[in-house]
N, C-alpha and C positions, 0 to 999 in steps of 0.2 A: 746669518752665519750657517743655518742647518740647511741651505743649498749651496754652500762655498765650497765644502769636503766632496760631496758627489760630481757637482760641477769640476772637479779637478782630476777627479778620478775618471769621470765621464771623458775629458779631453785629452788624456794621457793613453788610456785605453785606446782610444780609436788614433792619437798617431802611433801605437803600437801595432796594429790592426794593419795599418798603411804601408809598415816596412813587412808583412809577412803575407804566404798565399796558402791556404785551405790545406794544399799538396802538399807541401814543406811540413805544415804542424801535421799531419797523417802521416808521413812519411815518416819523421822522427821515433812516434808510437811506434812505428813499424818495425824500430831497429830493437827494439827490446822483448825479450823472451819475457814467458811468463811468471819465470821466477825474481827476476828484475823487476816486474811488478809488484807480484805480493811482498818483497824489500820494501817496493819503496812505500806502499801503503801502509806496512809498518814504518819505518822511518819518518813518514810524514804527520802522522795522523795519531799511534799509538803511542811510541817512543814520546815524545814531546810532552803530550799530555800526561802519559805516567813520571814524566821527568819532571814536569809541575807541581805534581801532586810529591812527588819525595823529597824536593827541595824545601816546599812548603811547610811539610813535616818537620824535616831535619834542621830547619832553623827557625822554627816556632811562629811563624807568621799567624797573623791575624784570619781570621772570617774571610773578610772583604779581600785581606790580600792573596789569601790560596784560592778566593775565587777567581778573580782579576788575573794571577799569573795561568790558571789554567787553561781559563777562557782564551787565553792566549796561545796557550800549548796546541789548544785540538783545533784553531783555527788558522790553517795555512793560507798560503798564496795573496797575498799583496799584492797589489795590481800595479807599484809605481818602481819597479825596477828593470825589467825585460828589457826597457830601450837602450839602457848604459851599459849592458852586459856586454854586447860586440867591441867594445873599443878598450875592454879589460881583457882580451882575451877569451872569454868564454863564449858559448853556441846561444845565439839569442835565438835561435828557432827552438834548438833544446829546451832552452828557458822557458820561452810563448807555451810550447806544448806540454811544458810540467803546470804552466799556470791551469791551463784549460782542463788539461786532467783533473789538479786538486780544485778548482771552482766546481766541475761534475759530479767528484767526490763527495765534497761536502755533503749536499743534501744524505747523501748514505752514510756515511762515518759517522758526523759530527753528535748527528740523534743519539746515535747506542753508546758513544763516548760519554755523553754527558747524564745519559742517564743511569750506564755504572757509577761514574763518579756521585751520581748523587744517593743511590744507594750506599755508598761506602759514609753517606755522612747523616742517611735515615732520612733520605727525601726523596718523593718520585716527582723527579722532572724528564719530562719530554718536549722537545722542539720538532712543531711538524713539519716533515722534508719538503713537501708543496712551498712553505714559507721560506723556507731556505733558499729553496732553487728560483724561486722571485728573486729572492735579493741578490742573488747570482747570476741570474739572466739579465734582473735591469742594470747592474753595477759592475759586471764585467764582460759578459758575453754579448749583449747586445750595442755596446761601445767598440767592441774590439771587431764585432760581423760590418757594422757600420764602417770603419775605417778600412775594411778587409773588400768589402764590396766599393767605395769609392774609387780603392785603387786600381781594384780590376777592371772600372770602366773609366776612369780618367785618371791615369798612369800620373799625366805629366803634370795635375793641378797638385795632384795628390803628394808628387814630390816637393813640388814647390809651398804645400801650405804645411808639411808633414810637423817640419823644425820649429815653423809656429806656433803648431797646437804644441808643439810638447814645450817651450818655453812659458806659455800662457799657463798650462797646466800646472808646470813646475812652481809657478809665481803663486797662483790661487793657493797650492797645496803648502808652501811657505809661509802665506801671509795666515791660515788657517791654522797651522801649529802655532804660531808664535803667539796672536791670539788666545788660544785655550792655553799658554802656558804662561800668559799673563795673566789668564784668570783662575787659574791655577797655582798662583806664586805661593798662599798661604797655605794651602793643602802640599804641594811637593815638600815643603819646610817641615811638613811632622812625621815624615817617614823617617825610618829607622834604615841604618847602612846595610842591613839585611834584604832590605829591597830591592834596590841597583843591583847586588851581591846575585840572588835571586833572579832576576831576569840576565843577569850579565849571562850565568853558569846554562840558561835556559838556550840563550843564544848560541852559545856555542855548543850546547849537546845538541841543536837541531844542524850543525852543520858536521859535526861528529858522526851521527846518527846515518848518513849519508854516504859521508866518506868510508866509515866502514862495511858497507854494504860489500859483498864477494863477488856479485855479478856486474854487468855494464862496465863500459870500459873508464877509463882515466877522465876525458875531457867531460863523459856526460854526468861521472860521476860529481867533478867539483862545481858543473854548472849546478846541477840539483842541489850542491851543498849551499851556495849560497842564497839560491833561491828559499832554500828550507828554512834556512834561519828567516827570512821576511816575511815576517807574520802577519796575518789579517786583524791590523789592530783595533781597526773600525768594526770589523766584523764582531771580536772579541767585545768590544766597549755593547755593541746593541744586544748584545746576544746574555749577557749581564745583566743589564739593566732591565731585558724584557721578560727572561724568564727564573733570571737566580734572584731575581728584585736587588741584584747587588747594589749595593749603597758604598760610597769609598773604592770604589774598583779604580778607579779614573787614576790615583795619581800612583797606581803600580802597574796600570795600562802602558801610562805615561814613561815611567820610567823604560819598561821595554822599544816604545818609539822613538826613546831618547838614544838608549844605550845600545840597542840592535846595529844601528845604523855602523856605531864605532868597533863592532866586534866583527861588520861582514867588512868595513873598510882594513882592516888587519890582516884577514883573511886572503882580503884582495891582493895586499901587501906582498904575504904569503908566499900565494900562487904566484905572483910576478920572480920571486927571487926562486922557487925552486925551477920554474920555466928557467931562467936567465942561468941555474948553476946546471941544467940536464943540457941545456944547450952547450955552454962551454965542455961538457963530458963528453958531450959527442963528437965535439972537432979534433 
């Protein structure tokens, strides 16, 4: 089981990689001014985690569980949604390029995020960025240059295998949840409605967080929004357990894996129906 999750991640990456070209995610970067940046490195990175930590507060969670949601807060980019975004409407190259950005980010952000936070609780923790940018070079960037590089020298395998890796992918990453949430079944049963409640309100203020940004225009803004919401929950779950020693973090992890998924599907929802009434307003 502990090569099931990266194996899925690893294959989904690189057909990700397969539909995009170098120029495309460069270009995208290109299109945003610098204040659009510092936006969104607040939105992505600040916002979320301080949005963890007041939730956490405001409705008395546990230790384990304001560790578990925060760890989730300050660790973005997901690496299993980019491929579905094109046929929701949204900019899958926009998407690609916000992953690549917040994976680079990371090693930079994620250290001084966590290590305010743990002063605020009378702990010095530091996470070293070298350590980080491993686990972000093997788990998404060098999956993603892989499948980036097959395409540009064999266009036509690379089409034709693209659909496979990401169904193989999808399967591994399915059979993989269900799994931990069977072993899981006793531990999800002691959480308190405060949890769900808690990553629900988390979800949705990281696509909040986005939307209200004043710069970039309309389509990049709602692709980042739902991108924002999809959290690095694997990344969160290691990053717990190696340096907060969190113990119990898992099934308020869990809860976010669960409940993420149903708050960007809404979302999607959404965006389809205000598309569908701006359309009928213009005819």
């Amino acid at each position: 089981m502990q090569f099931l999750l990266p194996g899925a991640v690893f294959l989904l990456m690189m057909s990700v990689g397969m539909s995009l070209r170098l120029t495309q995610v460069v270009a995208q970067w290109r299109k945003l001014d610098w204040l659009t940046w510092v936006g969104l490195a607040a939105a992505t990175f600040i916002i979320p985690s301080a949005l963890a930590l007041l939730l956490a507060n405001l409705l008395g969670l546990t230790r384990p569980e304001t560790a578990g949601l925060f760890m989730v807060g300050v660790a973005p980019g997901a690496p299993l949604l980019t491929r579905n975004l094109a046929r929701k409407g949204f900019d899958m190259h926009m998407a690609a390029s916000y992953q690549v950005w917040a994976a680079l980010m990371v090693p930079v952000m994620v250290p001084v995020l966590v290590a305010i936070a743990g002063k605020l609780y009378g702990r010095d923790i530091w996470i070293p960025p070298l350590e980080l940018l491993q686990q972000i070079a093997l788990k998404q960037l060098l999956p993603l240059a892989a499948g980036m590089v097959i395409a540009w020298f064999a266009p036509k395998m690379s089409h034709r295998s693209q659909p496979a890796l990401n169904v193989v992918g999808n399967i591994l990453f399915t059979v993989m949840i269900a799994v931990v949430l069977f072993k899981m079944g006793p531990s999800l049963k002691t959480i308190t409605p405060l949890v769900p409640l808690a990553t629900s309100l988390l979800a949705v203020g990281s696509i909040a967080a986005i939307l209200l940004l004043r710069s970039g225009e309309s389509r990049t803004k709602e692709t980042f929004a739902i991108c924002n919401a999809n959290r690095h929950v694997g990344l969160a779950l290691l990053l717990a357990g190696r340096y907060l020693h969190g113990r119990n973090v898992l099934p308020t992890v869990a809860c976010y894996a669960l409940l993420a998924p149903l708050i960007m599907f809404a979302y999607v929802k959404w965006h389809a129906l205000q598309t569908t009434v701006a359309a009928d307003h213009a005819r």
